[in-house]
Every structure is written in C-alpha cells, then in structure tokens.
Short mmCIF file of the C-alpha atoms (twelve columns), coordinates in Angstrom:
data_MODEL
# 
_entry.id   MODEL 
# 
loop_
_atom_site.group_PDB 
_atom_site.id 
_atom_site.type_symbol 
_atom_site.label_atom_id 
_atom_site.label_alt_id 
_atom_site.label_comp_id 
_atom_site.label_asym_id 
_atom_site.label_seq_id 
_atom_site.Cartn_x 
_atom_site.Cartn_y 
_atom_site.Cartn_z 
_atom_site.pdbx_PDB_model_num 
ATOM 1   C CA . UNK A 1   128.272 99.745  91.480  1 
ATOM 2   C CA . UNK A 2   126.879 96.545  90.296  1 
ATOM 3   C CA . UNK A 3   123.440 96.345  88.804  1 
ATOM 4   C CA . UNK A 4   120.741 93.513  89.013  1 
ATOM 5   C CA . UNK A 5   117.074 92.773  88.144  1 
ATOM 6   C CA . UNK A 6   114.275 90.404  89.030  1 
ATOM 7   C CA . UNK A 7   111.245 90.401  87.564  1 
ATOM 8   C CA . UNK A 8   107.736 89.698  89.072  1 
ATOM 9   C CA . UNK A 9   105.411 87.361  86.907  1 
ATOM 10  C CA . UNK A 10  101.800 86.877  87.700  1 
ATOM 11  C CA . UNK A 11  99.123  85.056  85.195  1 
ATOM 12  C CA . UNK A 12  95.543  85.439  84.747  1 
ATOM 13  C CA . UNK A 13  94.504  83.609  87.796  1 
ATOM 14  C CA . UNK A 14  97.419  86.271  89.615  1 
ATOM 15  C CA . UNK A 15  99.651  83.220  91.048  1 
ATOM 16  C CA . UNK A 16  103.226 83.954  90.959  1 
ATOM 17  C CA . UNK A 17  105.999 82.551  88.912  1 
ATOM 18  C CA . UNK A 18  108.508 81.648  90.632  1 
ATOM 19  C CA . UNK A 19  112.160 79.685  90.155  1 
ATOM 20  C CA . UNK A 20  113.830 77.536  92.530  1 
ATOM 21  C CA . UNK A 21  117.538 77.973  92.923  1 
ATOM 22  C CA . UNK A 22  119.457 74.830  91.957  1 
ATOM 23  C CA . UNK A 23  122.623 72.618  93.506  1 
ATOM 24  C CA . UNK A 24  125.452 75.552  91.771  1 
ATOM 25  C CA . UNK A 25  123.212 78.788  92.813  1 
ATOM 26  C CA . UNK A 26  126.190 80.842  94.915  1 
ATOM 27  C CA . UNK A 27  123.542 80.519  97.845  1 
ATOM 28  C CA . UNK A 28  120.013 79.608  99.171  1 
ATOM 29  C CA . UNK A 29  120.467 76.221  97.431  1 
ATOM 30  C CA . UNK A 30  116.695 75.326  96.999  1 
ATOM 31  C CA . UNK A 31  114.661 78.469  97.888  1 
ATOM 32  C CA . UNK A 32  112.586 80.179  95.600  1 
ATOM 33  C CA . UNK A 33  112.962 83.040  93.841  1 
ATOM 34  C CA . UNK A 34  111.777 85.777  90.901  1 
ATOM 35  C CA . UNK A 35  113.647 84.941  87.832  1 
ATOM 36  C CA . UNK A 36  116.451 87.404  87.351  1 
ATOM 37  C CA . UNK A 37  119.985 88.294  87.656  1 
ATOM 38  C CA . UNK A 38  122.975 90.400  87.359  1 
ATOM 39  C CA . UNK A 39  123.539 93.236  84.403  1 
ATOM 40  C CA . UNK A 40  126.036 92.330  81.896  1 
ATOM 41  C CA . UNK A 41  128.601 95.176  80.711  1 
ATOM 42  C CA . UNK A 42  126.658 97.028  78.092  1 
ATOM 43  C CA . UNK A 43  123.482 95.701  78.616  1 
ATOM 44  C CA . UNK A 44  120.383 97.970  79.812  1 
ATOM 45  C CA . UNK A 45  117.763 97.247  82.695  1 
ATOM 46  C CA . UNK A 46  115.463 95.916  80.192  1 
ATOM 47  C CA . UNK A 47  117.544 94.168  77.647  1 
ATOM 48  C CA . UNK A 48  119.190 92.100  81.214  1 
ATOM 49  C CA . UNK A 49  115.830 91.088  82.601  1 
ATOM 50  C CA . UNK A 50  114.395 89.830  78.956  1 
ATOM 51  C CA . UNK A 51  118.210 87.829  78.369  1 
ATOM 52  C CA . UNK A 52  117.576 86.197  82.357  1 
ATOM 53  C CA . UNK A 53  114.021 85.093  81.538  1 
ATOM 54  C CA . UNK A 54  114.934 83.572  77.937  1 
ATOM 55  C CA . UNK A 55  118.277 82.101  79.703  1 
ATOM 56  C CA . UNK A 56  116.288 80.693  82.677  1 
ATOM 57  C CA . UNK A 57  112.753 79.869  81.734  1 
ATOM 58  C CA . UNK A 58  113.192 79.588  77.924  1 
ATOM 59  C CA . UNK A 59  110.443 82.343  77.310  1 
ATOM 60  C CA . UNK A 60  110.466 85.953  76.052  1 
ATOM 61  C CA . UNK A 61  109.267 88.640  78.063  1 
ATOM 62  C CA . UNK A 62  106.877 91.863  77.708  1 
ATOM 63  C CA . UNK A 63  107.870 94.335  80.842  1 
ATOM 64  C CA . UNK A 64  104.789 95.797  82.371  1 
ATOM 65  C CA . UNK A 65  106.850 98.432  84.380  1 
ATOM 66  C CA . UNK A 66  108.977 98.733  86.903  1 
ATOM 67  C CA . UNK A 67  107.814 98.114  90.152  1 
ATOM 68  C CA . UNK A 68  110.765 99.558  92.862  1 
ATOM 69  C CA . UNK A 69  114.134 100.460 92.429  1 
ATOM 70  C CA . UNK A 70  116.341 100.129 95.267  1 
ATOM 71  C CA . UNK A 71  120.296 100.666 96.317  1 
ATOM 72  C CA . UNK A 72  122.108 98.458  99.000  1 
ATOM 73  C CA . UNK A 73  125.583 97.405  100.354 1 
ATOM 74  C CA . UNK A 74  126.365 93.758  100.990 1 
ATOM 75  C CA . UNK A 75  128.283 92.480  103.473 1 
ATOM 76  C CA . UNK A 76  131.235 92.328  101.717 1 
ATOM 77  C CA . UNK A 77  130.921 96.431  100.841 1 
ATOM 78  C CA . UNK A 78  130.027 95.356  97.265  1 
ATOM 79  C CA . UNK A 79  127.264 98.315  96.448  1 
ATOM 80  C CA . UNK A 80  124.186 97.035  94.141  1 
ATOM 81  C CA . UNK A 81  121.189 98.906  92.266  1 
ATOM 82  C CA . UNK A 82  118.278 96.736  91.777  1 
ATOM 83  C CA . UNK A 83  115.458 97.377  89.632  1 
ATOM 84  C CA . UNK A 84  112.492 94.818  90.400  1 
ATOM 85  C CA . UNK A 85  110.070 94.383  86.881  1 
ATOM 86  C CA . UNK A 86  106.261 93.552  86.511  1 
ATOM 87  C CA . UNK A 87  106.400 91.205  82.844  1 
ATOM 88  C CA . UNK A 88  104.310 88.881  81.282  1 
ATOM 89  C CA . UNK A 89  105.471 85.970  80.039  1 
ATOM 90  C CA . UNK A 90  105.487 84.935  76.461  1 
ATOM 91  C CA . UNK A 91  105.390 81.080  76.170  1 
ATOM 92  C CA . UNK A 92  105.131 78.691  78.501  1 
ATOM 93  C CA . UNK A 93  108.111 78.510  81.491  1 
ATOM 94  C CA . UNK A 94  110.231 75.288  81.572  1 
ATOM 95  C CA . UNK A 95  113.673 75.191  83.806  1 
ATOM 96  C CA . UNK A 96  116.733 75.650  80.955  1 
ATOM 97  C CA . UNK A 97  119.366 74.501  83.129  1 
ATOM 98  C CA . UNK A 98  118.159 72.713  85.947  1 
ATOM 99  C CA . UNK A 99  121.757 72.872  87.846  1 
ATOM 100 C CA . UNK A 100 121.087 76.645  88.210  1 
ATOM 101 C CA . UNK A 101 116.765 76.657  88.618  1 
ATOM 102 C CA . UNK A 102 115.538 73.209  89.615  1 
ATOM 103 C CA . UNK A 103 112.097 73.943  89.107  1 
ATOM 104 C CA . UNK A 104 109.757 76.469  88.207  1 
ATOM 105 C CA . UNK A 105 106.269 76.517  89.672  1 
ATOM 106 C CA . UNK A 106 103.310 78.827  89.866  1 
ATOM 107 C CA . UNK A 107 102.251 80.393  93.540  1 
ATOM 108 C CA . UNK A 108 99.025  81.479  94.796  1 
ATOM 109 C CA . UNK A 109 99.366  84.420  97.159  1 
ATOM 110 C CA . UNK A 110 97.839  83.353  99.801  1 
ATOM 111 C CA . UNK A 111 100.737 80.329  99.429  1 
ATOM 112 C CA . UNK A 112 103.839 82.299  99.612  1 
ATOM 113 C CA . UNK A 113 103.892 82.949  103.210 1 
ATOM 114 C CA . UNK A 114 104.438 78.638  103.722 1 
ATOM 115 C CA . UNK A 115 107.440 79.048  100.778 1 
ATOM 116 C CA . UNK A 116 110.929 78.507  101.344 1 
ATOM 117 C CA . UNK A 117 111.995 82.021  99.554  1 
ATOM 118 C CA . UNK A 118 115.263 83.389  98.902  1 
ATOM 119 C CA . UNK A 119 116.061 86.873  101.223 1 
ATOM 120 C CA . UNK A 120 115.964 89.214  98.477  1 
ATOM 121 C CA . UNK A 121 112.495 87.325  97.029  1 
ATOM 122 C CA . UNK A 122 111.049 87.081  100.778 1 
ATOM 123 C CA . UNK A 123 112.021 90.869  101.096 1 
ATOM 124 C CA . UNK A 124 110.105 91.625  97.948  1 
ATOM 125 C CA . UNK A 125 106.763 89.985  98.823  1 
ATOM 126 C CA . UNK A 126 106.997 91.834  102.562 1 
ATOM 127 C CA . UNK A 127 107.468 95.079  100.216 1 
ATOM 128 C CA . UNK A 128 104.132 94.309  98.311  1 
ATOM 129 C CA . UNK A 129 102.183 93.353  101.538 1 
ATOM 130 C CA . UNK A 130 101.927 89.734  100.437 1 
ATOM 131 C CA . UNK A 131 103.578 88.382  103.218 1 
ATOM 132 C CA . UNK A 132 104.170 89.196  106.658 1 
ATOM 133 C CA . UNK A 133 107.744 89.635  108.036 1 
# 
C-alpha cells in the first residue's frame, strides 16, 4: 500500500493556502491543490508532510492534527492511505520549484467554489462543507 499526505493551511484571516500544480505535475497541470505528497520509505506521516512543505513552499511546519484519514484504490488497482493534516505555517510560502508548483496563493472560503482544484483537493473541501459537489 502506498501512503500520502496533504496538509490543510489556513492563516489568521482563515483563507487557505493553496499550491498550483506546475507544467511536470503527473496530472491536473494547473489546478490547485494542498501542499503535500507521497511517503518516502522510512519516513513517518509527520516527518513526510513537514519534508513536502519545506520541499514545496520553502517553510517549516507545526501540525495541528490530523484532520481524516482515508483508504482508496486507483484506477490502476494501486491501493493508497491518505492522511490529510491541519499545520501552520512557519515563514512565509514562496514556490521552490516552480516546474512542479507554479504558484502559491492564499483562498478565501467563500472563493474556492470558483477555483480550478485538483480531484483529491476538490474532494477535500466537499468533505469539510466548503464547497458544494
């Protein structure tokens, strides 16, 4: 089974943070996203989602808690575990490699519904009741 994370980052004023996927993402080229990733070999929940955020955003991370876990089969048959975070942010977010996160940009709410997001993001904010299906 492979394992992944994502991590949901709000500031004080509660707009999300959110990454868009750049021109080598595997898929979704251009939608939006939580920062996140696959679980390296060795590597715990916590010590992956911390290593995505420095690696994409250039920041460390302080994990709130966890917010869902969840367990799905792709297409292919390849099984996943997920494990979706609630962090704050320590620093300020800037795009480390813009071939693999374009852009990063803060979200109101009450935005999201208009956003071009990634399935698995999209999925998320249905989950939370921020957005409608």
């Amino acid at each position: 089974m492979r394992r992944a994370v994502a991590v949901v980052i709000k500031d004080k004023k509660e707009r999300v943070l959110l990454t868009q996927r750049g021109r080598i993402a595997r898929d979704e080229f251009g939608k939006w996203e939580n920062c996140g990733g696959a679980v390296d070999e060795g590597e715990t929940e916590e010590e992956a989602i911390k290593r995505e955020v420095r690696e994409e955003l250039g920041c460390g991370l302080e994990i709130k808690n966890v917010l869902y876990k969840d367990k799905f089969k792709t297409d292919s048959g390849t099984n996943w575990q997920v494990i979706i975070f609630e962090g704050k942010l320590i620093g300020e977010p800037k795009p480390q490699n813009k071939d693999e996160n374009a852009a990063v940009k803060w979200f109101k709410k009450e935005e999201l519904k208009n956003v071009n997001l990634a399935t698995y993001t999209r999925q998320d904010f249905i989950r939370f009741g921020w957005i409608n299906k």
